[in-house]
MARZAKE-310746 format. One record per residue (C-alpha): residue in one letter; x, y, z; chain; residue number from 1. Coordinates in steps of 0.1 Angstrom, whole numbers. Layout:
BEGIN
+-----+-------+-------+-------+-------+-----+
: res :     u :     v :     w : chain :   n :
+-----+-------+-------+-------+-------+-----+
:   A :     X :     Y :     Z :     A : NUM :
...
+-----+-------+-------+-------+-------+-----+
This chain:
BEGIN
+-----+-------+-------+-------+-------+-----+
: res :     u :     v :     w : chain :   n :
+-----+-------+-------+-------+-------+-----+
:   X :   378 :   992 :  -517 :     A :   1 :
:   X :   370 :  1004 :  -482 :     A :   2 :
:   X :   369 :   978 :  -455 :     A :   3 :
:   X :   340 :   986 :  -434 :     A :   4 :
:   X :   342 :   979 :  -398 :     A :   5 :
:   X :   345 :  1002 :  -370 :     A :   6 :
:   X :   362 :  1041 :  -371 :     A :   7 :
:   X :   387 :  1046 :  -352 :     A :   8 :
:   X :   378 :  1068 :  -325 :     A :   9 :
:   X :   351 :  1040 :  -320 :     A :  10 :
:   X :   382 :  1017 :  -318 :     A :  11 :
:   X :   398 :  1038 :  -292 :     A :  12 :
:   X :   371 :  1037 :  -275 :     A :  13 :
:   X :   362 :  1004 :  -274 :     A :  14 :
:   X :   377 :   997 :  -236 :     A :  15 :
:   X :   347 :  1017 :  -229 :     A :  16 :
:   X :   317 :   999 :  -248 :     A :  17 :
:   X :   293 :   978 :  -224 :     A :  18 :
:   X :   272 :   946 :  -232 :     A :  19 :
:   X :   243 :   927 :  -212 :     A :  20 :
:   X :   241 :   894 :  -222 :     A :  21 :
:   X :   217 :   866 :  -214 :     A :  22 :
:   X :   224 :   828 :  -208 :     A :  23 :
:   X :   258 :   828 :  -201 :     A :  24 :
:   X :   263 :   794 :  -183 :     A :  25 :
:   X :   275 :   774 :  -215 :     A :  26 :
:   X :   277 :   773 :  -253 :     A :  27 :
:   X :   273 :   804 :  -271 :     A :  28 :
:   X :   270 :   828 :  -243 :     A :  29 :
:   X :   292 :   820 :  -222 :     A :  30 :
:   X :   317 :   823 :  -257 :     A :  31 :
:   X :   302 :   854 :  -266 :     A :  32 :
:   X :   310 :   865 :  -232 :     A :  33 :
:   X :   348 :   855 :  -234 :     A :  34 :
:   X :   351 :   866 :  -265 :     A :  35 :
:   X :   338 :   898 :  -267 :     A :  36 :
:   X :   358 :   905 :  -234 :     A :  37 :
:   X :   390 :   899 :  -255 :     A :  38 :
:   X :   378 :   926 :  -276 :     A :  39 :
:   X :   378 :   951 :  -244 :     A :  40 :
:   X :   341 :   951 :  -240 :     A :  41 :
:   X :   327 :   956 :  -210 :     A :  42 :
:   X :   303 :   920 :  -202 :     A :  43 :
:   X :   273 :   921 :  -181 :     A :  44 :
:   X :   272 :   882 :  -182 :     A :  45 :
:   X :   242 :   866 :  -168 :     A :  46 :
:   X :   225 :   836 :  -159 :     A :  47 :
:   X :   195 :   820 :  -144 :     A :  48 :
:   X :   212 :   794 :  -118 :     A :  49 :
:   X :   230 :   814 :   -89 :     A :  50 :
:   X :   255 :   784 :   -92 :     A :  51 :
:   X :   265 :   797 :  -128 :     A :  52 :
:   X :   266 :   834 :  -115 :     A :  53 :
:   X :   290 :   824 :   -93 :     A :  54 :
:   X :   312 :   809 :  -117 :     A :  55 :
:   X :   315 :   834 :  -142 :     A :  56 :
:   X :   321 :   860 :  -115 :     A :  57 :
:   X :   349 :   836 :  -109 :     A :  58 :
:   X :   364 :   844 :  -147 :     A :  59 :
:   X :   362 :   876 :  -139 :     A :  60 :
:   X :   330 :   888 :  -152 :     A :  61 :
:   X :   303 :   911 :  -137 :     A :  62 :
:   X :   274 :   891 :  -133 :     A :  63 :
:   X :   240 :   888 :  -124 :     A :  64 :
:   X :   207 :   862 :  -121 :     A :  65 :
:   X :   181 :   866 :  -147 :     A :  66 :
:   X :   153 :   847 :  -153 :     A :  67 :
:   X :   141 :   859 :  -183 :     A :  68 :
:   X :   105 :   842 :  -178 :     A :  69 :
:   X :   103 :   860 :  -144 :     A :  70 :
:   X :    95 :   900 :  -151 :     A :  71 :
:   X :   108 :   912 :  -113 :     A :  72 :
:   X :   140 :   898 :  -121 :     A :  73 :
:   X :   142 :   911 :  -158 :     A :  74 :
:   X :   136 :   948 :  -142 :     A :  75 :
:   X :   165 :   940 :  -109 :     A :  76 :
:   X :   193 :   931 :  -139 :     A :  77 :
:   X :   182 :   961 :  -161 :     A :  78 :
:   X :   181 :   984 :  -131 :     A :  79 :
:   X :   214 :   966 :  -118 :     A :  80 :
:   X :   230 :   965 :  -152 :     A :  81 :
:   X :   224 :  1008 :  -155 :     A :  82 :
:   X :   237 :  1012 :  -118 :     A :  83 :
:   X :   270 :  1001 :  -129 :     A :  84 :
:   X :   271 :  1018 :  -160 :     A :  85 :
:   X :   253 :  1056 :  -148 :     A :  86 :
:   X :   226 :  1050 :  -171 :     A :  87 :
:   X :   240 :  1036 :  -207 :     A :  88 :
:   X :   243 :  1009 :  -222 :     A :  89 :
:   X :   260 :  1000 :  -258 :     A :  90 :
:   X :   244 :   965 :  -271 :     A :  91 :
:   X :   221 :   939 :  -259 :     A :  92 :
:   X :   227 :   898 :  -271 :     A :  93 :
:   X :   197 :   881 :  -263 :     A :  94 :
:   X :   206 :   843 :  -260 :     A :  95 :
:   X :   189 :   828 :  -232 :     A :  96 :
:   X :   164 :   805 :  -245 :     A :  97 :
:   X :   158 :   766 :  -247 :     A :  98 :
:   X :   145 :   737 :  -271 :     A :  99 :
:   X :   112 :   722 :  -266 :     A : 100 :
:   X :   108 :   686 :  -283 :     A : 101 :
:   X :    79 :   664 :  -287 :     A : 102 :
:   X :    47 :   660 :  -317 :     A : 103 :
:   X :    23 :   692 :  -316 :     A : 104 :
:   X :    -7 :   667 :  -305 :     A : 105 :
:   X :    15 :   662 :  -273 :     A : 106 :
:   X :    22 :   695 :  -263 :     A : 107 :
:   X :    -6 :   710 :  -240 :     A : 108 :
:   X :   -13 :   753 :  -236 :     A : 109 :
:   X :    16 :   752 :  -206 :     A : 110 :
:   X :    39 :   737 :  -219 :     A : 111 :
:   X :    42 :   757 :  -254 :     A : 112 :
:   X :    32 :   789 :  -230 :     A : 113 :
:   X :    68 :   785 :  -211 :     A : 114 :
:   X :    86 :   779 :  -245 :     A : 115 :
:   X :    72 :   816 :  -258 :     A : 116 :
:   X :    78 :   834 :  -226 :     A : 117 :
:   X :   116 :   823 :  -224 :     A : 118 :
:   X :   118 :   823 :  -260 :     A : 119 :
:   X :   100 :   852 :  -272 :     A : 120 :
:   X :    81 :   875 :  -239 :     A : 121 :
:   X :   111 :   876 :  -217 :     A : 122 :
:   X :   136 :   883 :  -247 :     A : 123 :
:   X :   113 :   911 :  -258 :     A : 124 :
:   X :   101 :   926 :  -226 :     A : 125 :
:   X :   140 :   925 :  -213 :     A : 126 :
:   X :   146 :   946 :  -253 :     A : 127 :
:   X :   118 :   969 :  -246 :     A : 128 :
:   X :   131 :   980 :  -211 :     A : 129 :
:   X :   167 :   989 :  -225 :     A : 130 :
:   X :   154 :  1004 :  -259 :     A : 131 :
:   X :   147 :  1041 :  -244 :     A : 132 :
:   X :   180 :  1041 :  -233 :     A : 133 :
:   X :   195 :  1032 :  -268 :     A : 134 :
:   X :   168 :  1065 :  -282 :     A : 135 :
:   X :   181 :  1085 :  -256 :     A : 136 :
:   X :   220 :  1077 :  -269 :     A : 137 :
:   X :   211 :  1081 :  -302 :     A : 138 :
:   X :   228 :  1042 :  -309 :     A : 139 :
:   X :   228 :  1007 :  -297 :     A : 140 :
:   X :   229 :   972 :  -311 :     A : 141 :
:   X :   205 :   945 :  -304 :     A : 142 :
:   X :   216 :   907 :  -318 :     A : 143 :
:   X :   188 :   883 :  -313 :     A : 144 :
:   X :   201 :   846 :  -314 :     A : 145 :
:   X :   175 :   831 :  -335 :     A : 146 :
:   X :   186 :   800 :  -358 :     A : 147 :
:   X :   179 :   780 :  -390 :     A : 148 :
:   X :   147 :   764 :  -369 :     A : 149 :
:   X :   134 :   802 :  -376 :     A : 150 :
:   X :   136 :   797 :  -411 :     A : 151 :
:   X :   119 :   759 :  -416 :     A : 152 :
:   X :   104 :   740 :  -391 :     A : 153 :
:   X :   113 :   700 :  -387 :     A : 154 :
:   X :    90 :   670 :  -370 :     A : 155 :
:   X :    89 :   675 :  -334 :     A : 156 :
:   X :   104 :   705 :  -329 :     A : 157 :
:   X :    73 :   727 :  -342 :     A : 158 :
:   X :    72 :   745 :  -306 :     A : 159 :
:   X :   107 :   756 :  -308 :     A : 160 :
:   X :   104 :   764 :  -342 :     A : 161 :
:   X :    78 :   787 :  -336 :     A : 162 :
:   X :    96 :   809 :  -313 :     A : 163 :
:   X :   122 :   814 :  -331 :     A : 164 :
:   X :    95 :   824 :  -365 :     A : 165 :
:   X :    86 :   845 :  -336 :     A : 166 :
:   X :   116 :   859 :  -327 :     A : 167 :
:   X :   123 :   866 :  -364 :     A : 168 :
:   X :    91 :   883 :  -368 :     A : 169 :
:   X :    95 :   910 :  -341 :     A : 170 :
:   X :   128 :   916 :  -349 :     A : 171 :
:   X :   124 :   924 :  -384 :     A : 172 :
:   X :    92 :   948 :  -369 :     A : 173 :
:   X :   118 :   965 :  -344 :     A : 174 :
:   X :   147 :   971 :  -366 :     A : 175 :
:   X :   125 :   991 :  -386 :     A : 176 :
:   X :   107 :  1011 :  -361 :     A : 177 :
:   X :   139 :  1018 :  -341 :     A : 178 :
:   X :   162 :  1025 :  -369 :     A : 179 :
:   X :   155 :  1061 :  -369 :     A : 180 :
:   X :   170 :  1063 :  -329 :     A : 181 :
:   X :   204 :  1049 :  -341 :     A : 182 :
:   X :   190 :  1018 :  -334 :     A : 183 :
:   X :   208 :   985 :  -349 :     A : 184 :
:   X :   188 :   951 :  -349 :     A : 185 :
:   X :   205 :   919 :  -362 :     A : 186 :
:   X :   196 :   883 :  -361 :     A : 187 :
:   X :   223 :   856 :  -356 :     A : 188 :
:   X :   211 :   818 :  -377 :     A : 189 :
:   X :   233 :   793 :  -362 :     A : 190 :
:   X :   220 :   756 :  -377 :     A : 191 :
:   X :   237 :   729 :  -356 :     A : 192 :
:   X :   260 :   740 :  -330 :     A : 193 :
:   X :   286 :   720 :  -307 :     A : 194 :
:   X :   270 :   728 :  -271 :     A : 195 :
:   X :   252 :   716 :  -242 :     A : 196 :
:   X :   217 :   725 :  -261 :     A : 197 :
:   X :   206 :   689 :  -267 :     A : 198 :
:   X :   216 :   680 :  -231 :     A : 199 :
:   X :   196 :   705 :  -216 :     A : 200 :
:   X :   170 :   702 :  -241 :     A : 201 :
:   X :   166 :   665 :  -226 :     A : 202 :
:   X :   155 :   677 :  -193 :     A : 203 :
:   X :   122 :   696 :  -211 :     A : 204 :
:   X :   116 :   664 :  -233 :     A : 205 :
:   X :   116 :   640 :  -207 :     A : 206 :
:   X :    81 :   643 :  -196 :     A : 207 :
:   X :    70 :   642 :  -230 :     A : 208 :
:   X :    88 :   610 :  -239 :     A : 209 :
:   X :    75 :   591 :  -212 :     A : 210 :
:   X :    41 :   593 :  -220 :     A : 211 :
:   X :    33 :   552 :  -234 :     A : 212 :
:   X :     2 :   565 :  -243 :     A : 213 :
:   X :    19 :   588 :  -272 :     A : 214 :
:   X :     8 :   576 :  -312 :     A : 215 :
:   X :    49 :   590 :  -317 :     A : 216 :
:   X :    59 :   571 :  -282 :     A : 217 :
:   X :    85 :   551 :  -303 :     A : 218 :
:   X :    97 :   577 :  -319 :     A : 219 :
:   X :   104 :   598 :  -291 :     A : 220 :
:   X :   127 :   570 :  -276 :     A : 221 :
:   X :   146 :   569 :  -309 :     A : 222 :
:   X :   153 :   607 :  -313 :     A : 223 :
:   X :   162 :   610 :  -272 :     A : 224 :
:   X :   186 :   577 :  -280 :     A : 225 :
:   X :   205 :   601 :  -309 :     A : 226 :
:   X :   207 :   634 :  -286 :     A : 227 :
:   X :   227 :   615 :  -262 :     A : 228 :
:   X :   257 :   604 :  -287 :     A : 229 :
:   X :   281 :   628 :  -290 :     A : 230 :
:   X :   283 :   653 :  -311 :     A : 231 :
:   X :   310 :   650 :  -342 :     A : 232 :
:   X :   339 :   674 :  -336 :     A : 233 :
:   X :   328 :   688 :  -373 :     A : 234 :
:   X :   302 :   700 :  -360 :     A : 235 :
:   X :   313 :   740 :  -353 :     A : 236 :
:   X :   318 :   752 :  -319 :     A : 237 :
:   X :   302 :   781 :  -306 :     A : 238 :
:   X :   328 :   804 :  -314 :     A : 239 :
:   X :   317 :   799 :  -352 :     A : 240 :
:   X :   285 :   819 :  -341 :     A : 241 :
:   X :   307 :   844 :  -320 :     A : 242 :
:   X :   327 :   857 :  -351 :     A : 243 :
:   X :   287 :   870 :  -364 :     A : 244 :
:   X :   280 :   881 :  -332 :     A : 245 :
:   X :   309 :   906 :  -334 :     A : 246 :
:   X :   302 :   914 :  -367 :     A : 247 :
:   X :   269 :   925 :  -355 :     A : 248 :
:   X :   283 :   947 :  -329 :     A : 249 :
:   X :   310 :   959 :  -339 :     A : 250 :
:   X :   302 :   969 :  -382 :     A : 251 :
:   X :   293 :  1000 :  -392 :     A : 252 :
:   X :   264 :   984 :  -413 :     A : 253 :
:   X :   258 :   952 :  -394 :     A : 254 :
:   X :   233 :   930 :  -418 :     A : 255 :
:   X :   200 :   923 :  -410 :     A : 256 :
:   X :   205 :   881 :  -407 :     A : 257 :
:   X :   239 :   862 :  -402 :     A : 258 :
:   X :   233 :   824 :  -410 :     A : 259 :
:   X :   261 :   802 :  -390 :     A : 260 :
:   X :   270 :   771 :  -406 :     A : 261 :
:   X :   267 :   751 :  -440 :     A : 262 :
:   X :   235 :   731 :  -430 :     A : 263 :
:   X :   216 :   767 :  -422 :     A : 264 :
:   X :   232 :   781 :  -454 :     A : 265 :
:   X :   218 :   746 :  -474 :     A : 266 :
:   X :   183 :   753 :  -455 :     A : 267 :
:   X :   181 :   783 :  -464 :     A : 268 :
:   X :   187 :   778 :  -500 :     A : 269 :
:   X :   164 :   749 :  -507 :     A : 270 :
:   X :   134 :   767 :  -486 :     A : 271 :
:   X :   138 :   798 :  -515 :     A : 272 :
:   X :   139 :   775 :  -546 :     A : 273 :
:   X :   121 :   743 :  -539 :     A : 274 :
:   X :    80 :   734 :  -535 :     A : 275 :
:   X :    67 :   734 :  -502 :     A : 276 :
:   X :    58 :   700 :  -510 :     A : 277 :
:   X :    92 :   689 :  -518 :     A : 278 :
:   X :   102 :   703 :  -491 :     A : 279 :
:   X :    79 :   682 :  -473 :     A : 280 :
:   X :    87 :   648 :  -491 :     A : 281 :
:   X :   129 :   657 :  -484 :     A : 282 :
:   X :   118 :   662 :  -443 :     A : 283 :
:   X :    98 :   629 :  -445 :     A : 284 :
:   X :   127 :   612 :  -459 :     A : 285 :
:   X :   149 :   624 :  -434 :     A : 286 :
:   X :   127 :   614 :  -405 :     A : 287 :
:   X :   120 :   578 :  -419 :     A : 288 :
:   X :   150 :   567 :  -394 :     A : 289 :
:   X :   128 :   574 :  -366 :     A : 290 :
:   X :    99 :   550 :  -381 :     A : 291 :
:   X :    94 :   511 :  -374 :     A : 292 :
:   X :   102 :   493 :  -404 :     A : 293 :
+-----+-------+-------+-------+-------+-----+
C-alpha cells in the first residue's frame, strides 16, 4: 500500500513553500506558525495588535498587522505578503476569528454584524484576493479553521455557531468552483481546544452579561463563572489541530473536513444518527447546570 503524502521533488522543495497565516498571537496560529516553520515553510504570520507583531518578529517570523474586519489592511498584507514573495504564494490558513456569547434575543444587528465580518467577510474577502494568484500557479491550498460549532449549534453560542455554518458553507461552494485551478480547499473541526479562546472570548461577552435586564441574566453569570476555571490538561493543545493542518497542506489528496478531537468526533456522530429532537432533549440536559433549581 502506497503511503500518500507529498512527492519528493515537492519534499525537496519544501524550504521553498510560503504560507500567510492569520491570528497568530496565541493558540492555534501562533502553533501552526511554529510548527509549520519546523517543516521549512516559509510563515507570513500575522496579527491584529502591533504588540503581537512585534513579538513574533521576535521568534523569528516575518510578520505583519491584519485586521481582517478592516479591508485597507486586508489589501496592505496581501500586497505586502506578494512583495516578499515576487508574486506567489503556496497556501493560505485562515484562523483569525473570535467567539461571540450570549442568548439570540440579546444580541442586536451590530453586534452579530462584527462576528460575520471577522468570522466570515474578512476570511473570504482576504481568500478571494489571493485565489487568482493560486489560478495563475495552477495550485494552492486554502485550510479554513472552522470547528464542531459548524456542525451543531449549542445555547448561547448561536452567533458563533453561525459563522462557522457559514464558513462551512462557502467553503464547500469554493472547493468546487476552484478545483479545476489546482485549487485545494480543506476545513479544520477542532471541538474543544486548550487556548486563550474562552479568555478572549470573555472580553466580547462582557457587555452582554451585564445587562440585569436579560430573561437569561443568571445564566450568563454561571457560564462566565465556568470559562474562568482552568481548563483540564486533557483537554488537547493546539498542536492536536496542527497535525490536520499539515495534513491539509502538505497531502497529495488533503480531505475535504478534518474533525480535531473525540467530543467533535462524538458530535458529529450523534448529529448523523439521532432525531433532531433528541438532539434537542440531550442539549437541554446538558445546559440544565446553568438553570436555578
Amino acid at each position: 500500500m502506497v503511503k500518500r503524502g507529498i512527492g519528493e521533488s515537492e519534499k525537496n522543495n519544501m524550504e521553498n513553500r510560503t504560507v500567510l497565516i492569520t491570528g497568530c498571537s496565541s493558540g492555534i496560529g501562533r502553533a501552526a506558525a511554529l510548527g509549520l516553520k519546523k517543516r521549512n515553510w516559509r510563515v507570513f504570520a500575522t496579527a491584529r495588535k502591533r504588540e503581537d507583531v512585534r513579538e513574533l518578529k521576535n521568534l523569528g517570523f516575518e510578520s505583519h498587522l491584519l485586521d481582517v474586519s478592516d479591508s485597507n489592511s486586508i489589501k496592505e498584507t496581501v500586497d505586502w505578503v506578494l512583495g516578499e514573495t515576487g508574486g506567489n504564494l503556496d497556501a493560505l490558513i485562515n484562523n483569525a476569528g473570535y467567539g461571540q456569547s450570549g442568548a439570540i434575543e440579546d444580541l442586536s444587528r451590530e453586534i452579530l454584524r462584527q462576528q460575520f465580518e471577522v468570522n466570515v467577510f474578512g476570511l473570504q474577502e482576504l481568500t478571494n484576493r489571493l485565489i487568482p494568484i493560486f489560478r495563475r500557479q495552477r495550485r494552492g491550498r486554502i485550510v479554513n479553521i472552522s470547528s464542531v460549532a459548524g456542525r451543531i449549534s449549542v445555547p448561547y453560542s448561536g452567533a458563533y455557531s453561525a459563522s462557522k455554518y457559514a464558513l462551512e458553507a462557502l467553503s464547500d461552494a469554493l472547493r468546487n468552483e476552484v478545483r479545476s485551478s489546482g485549487i485545494r480547499v480543506s476545513l479544520i473541526e477542532p471541538g474543544v481546544i486548550r487556548t486563550k479562546f474562552n479568555e478572549k472570548a470573555q472580553g466580547y461577552f462582557i457587555p452582554i452579561k451585564k445587562n440585569r435586564t436579560s430573561y437569561h441574566y443568571e445564566v450568563y453569570q454561571k457560564i462566565s463563572q465556568d470559562r474562568e476555571k482552568e481548563l483540564s490538561p486533557r483537554i488537547p493543545s493546539p498542536e492536536a489541530v496542527v497535525k490536520r493542518i499539515i495534513q491539509a497542506l502538505e497531502s497529495r489528496r488533503p480531505r475535504v473536513r478534518y474533525l480535531v478531537t473525540k467530543e467533535a468526533y462524538l458530535f458529529v456522530i450523534l448529529k448523523r444518527i439521532l432525531p433532531d429532537s433528541l438532539i434537542d432533549f440531550l442539549i437541554r440536559q446538558r445546559m440544565k447546570k446553568y438553570r436555578s433549581k
